[in-house]
N, C-alpha and C positions, 0 to 999 in steps of 0.2 A: 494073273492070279498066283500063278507061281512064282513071282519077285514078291508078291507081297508077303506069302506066307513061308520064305525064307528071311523074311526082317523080321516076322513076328517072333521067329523060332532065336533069332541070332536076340531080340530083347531078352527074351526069357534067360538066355541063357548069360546076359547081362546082368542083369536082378538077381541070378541065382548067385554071381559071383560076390556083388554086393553083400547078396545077406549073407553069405558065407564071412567074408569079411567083417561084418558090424556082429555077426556069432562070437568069431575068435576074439573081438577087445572086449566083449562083455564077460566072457570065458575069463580071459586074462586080468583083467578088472578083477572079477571073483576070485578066483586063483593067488592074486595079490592079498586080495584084504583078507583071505581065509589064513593063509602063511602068514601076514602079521597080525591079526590074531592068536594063531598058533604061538606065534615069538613072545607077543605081549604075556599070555598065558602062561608060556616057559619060562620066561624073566620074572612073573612075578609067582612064578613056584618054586624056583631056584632063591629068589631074595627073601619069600618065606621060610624056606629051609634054612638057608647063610641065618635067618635073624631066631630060629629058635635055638639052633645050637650056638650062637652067640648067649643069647639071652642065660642058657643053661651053664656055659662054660664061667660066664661070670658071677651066677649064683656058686656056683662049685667051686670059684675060686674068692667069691664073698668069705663063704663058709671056712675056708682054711685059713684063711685069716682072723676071723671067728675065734675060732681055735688053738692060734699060735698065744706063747708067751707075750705077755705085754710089752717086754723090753725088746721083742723080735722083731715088732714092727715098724720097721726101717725096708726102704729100699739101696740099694745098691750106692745110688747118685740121686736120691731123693731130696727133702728137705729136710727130714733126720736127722743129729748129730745123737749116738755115734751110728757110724752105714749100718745097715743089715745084709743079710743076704738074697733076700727076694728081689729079684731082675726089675727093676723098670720097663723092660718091654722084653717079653716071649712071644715066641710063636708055636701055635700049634695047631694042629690037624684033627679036623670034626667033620668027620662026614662027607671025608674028600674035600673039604674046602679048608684051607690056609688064611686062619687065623691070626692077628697081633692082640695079646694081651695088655694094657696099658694099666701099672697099680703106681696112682699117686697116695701118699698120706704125709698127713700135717699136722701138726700140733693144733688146736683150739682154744685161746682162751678167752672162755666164758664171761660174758660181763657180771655172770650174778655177783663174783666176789670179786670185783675191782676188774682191771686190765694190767698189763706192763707199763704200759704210759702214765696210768694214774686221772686218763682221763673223762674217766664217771661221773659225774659227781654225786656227791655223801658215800663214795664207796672206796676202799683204801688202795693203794698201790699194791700189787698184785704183784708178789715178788718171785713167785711159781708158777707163771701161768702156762702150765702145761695138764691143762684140765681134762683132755683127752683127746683122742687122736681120730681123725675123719678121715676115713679110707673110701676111695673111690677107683672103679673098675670100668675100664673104654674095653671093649672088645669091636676093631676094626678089620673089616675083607681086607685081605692083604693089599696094597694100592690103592683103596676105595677108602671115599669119606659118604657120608657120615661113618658115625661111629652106629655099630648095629646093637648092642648092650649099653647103658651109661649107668651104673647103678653105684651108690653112696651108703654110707652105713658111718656112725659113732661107735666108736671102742674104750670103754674105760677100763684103766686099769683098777686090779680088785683093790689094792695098798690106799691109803690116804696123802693127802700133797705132804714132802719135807723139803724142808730149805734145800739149797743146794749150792753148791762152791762151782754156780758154772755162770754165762753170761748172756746177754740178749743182744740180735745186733737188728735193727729196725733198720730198712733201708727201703727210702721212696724213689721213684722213679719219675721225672718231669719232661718236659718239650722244652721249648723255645719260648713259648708262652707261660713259663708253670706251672702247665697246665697235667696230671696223672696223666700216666702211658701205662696201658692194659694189656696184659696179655706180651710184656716185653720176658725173655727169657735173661733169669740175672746167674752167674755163676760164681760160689764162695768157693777159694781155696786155701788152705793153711797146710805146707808140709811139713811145719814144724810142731806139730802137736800130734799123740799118737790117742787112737790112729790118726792118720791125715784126713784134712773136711776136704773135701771132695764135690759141691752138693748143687745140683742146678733145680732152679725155682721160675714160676710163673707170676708175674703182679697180679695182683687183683686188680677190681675196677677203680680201689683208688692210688693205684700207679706204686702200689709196698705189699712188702712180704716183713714177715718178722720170724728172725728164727732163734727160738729158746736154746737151752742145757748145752749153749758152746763152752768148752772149753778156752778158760781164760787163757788169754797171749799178751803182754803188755811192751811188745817187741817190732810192733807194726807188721805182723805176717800175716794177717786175713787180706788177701787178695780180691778185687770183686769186679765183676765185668758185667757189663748191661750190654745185651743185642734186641734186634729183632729185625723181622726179615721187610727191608724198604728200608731201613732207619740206619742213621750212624751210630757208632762204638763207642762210648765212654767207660772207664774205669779209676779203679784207683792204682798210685803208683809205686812201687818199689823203691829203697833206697839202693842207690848202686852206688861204682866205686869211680865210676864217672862222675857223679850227681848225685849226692848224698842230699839235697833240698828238694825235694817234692811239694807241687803246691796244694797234691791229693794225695797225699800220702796211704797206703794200705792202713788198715784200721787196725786197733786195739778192741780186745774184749776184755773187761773186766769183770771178775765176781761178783752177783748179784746187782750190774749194773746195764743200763738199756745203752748201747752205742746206734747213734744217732748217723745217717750219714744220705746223701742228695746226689745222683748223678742225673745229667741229662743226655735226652737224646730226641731227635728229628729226625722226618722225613729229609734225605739223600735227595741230592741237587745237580743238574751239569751246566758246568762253564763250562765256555767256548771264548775261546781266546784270538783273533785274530791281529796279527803283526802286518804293520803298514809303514810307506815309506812319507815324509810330508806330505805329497800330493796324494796318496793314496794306494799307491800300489804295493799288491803282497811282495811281503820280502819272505822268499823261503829259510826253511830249514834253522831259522834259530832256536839257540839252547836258551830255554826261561827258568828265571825260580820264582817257585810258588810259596809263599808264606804265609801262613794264618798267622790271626793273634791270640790264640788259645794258649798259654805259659802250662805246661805240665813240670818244668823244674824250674828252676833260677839258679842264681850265681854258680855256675852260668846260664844264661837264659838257654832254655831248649821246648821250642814248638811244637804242638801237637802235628802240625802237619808243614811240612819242609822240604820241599820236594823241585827237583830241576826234570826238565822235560824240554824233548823237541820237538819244533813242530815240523809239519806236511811241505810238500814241499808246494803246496798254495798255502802258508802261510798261515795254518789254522791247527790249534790244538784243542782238542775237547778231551776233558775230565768228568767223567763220572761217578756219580756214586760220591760225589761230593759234600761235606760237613755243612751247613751254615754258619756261616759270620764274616768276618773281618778278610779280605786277603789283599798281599801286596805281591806288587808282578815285579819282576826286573828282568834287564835281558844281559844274557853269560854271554852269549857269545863274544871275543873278541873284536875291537873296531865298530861295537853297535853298542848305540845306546837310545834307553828311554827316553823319548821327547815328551808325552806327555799320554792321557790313556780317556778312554770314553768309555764308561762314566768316571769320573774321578778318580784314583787311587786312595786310599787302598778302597776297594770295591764292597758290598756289602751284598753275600749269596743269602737271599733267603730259601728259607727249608719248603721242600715240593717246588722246585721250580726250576725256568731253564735263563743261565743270563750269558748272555753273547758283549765282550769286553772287545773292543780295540784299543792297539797298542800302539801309538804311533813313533816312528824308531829313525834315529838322526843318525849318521859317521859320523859327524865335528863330536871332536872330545871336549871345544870351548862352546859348542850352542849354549843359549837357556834351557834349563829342564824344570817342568813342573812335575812335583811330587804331589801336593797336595795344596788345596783354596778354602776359603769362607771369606764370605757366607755365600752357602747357595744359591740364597733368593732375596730380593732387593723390591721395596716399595717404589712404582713410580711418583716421581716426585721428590723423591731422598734424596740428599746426599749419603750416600755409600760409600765404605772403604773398603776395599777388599787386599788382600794380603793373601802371597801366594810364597810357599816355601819350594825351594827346590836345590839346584846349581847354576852356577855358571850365570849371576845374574849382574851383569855390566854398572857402575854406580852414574853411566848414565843411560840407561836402560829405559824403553818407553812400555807405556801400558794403555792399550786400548780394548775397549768392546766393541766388535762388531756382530750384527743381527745375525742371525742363521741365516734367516730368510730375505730380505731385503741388502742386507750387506750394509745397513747404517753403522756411523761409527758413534761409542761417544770415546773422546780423550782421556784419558787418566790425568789428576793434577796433583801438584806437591809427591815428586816418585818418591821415595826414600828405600833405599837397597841396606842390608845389614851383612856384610859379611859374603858379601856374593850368595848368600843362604836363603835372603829373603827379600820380599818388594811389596812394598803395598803403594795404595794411588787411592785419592778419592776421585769418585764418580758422581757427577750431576745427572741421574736418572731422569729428570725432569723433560731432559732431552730426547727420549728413548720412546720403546711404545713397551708395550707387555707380549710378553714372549720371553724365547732363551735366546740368551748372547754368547757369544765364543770369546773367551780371554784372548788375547795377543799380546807375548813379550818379546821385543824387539833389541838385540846389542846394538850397538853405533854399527859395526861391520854388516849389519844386514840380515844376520841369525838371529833366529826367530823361533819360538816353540807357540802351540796353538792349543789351547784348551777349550773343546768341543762341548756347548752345552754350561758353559761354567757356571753362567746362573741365570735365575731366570726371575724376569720383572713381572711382578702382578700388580693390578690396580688397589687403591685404595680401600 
């Protein structure tokens, strides 16, 4: 009897520890959700407060500008020509919280009496169109978005429109596609006009700003640059004493006239570059140059992007934040050179993307080199010529296609070479299957360059 009723004793005293246990996580459970409660409650009495002395600070600073003379209302580096003095962006202190004030304003012109462009129709060319000014007020938590105020307001001035001895300069902003770019940040400068334009702007949604009452320049000094943040940089260019031919020359404003001007820009891209030896293996550490085809001057030619790099020493160089369009590789190093590259030369980056090029790299200074082919692609069944430009190309040189995949060949007939510069061969496709074939040019000695992918056969 006495074993039994020290087990019952030693249960109890089991169960008690239990529930003491299953007490304390309900305890703590509660404890948790009453403290985030508490938090939630604090964050949103604290975001309430941040958003009425917001709200009030940009009524307050609605109001002063309200109030200001009509010609005042310019910012600093706004879209105003000439600047004013009111800041583009202040900070200040409300209620213990660390505010940013944000005052954009812009010219508006009105469609009722025509536009700049002229294009209304039955409404005339609109040779003033500084109809009045739109002023808007961001008030931002210092760090923090949103914006906790956003508030808007029209200002006219009390005067009537007069002509004026100033100029308009319209400028759209486009992609790759022609397509409007919103929300790109464009920058006008002119230091040769007093005061100097200075003035950075925002696109609208159809990818243009227009800005009235510039001061004429008929000297090419309005300078203009388009960013945004993913995107590449276009501008226009300067005449310098290198290169006096610009192929985008900085613009002119003229008196009561609209200058017209397009720059583009895209989503930033990364090539990857990998150097290989014929059979394939990385060859380190060589020095490449990179070349677009983008012309910003002429006589003499000078490239928007022109650039030499080394690679790893596996053989690998990646660029990012790279343009779209057209690029050609070459290799600087000493005792190397281009045998040929996959995908073709010059290579073609589109905008938002990632393209991985190999480079395939010979010693012989007398191999074949292919620089460049066509056609890409071949009907089965054709006869096809294909013509491939390069160096180093033997006048009796042979030319075949073999399969990626199976390693069939077809022969090349009737070679003809121009100048060691060039070869072409027709091809009886008929022989082939569909797929990609690999070029092959072969000299009498044995050397050989290999063109990966060169084209590729579909069916009928």
């Amino acid at each position: 009897m006495k074993k039994i009723s020290r087990e019952m004793k030693s249960r109890k005293r089991a169960f008690t520890l239990i529930e003491i246990l299953v007490d304390l996580m309900i305890i703590s459970f509660v404890a948790t959700a009453i403290i985030a409660a508490f938090m939630a409650g604090y964050n949103a009495l604290s975001l309430s407060k941040a958003k009425i002395a917001a709200v009030a600070l940009a009524n307050e600073k609605m109001e002063e500008l309200r109030n200001m003379p009509y010609d005042d209302l310019a910012t600093e580096n706004g879209a105003i020509y000439p600047p004013g003095d009111l800041p583009d962006d202040e900070e200040i202190v409300r209620k213990n919280i660390r505010l940013n004030v944000h005052i954009t304003l812009n010219y508006v012109d009105d469609p009722f009496d025509g536009d700049a462009l002229g294009s209304i129709p039955g409404k005339p060319v609109d040779i003033y169109p500084y109809d009045y000014k739109k002023a808007r007020i961001e008030v931002h938590k210092i760090g923090r978005e949103p914006a906790l105020a956003d508030i808007s307001t029209n200002i006219s001035a009390k005067a009537a429109e007069t002509p004026s001895d100033t100029g308009i300069l319209y400028l759209c902003i486009i992609d790759a596609e022609n397509q409007p770019v919103n929300d790109a940040t464009v920058t006008i400068q002119n230091t040769e006009v007093s005061p100097p334009v200075d003035m950075e702007l925002i696109t609208d949604d159809t990818g243009c700003v227009m800005v009235p009452a510039l001061p004429p320049d008929e000297h090419n000094h309005y300078h203009l640059v388009v960013t945004k943040d993913g995107y590449s940089t276009d501008m226009t260019y300067p005449r310098t004493a290198q290169n006096p031919n610009q192929l985008q020359p900085d613009v002119n404003i003229s008196v009561q006239q609209v200058t017209r001007q397009t720059l583009a820009i895209d989503k930033v891209s990364t090539l990857t570059i990998n150097t290989v030896d014929l059979s394939g293996a990385p060859i380190p550490n060589l020095n490449l140059h990179i070349e677009d085809s983008k012309e910003i001057y002429f006589n003499p030619t000078t490239y928007k992007y022109s650039e030499d790099h080394d690679c790893n020493a596996f053989g690998q160089l990646t660029l990012t934040d790279m343009e779209w369009g057209n690029y050609k590789i070459s290799v600087n190093t000493d005792g190397f050179f281009t045998s040929s590259a996959h995908p073709v030369l010059p290579v073609y980056l589109d905008p938002d993307s990632d393209l991985t090029v190999t480079v395939y790299v010979t010693n012989s200074a007398t191999a074949p080199r292919i620089t460049s082919l066509l056609p890409s692609q071949g009907v089965l069944g054709d006869l096809t010529s294909i013509i491939a430009t390069g160096y180093n190309f033997d006048n009796s040189a042979e030319m075949k296609l073999v399969n990626s995949g199976s390693g069939a060949e077809i022969i090349g007939t009737d070679v003809a070479v121009q100048a060691h510069q060039e070869i072409i061969a027709d091809f009886n496709l008929a022989t082939g299957s569909v797929g990609f074939w690999d070029l092959v040019i072969t000299n009498p000695g044995g050397e050989f360059s290999r063109q990966y992918n060169a084209i590729e056969i579909v069916a009928e």
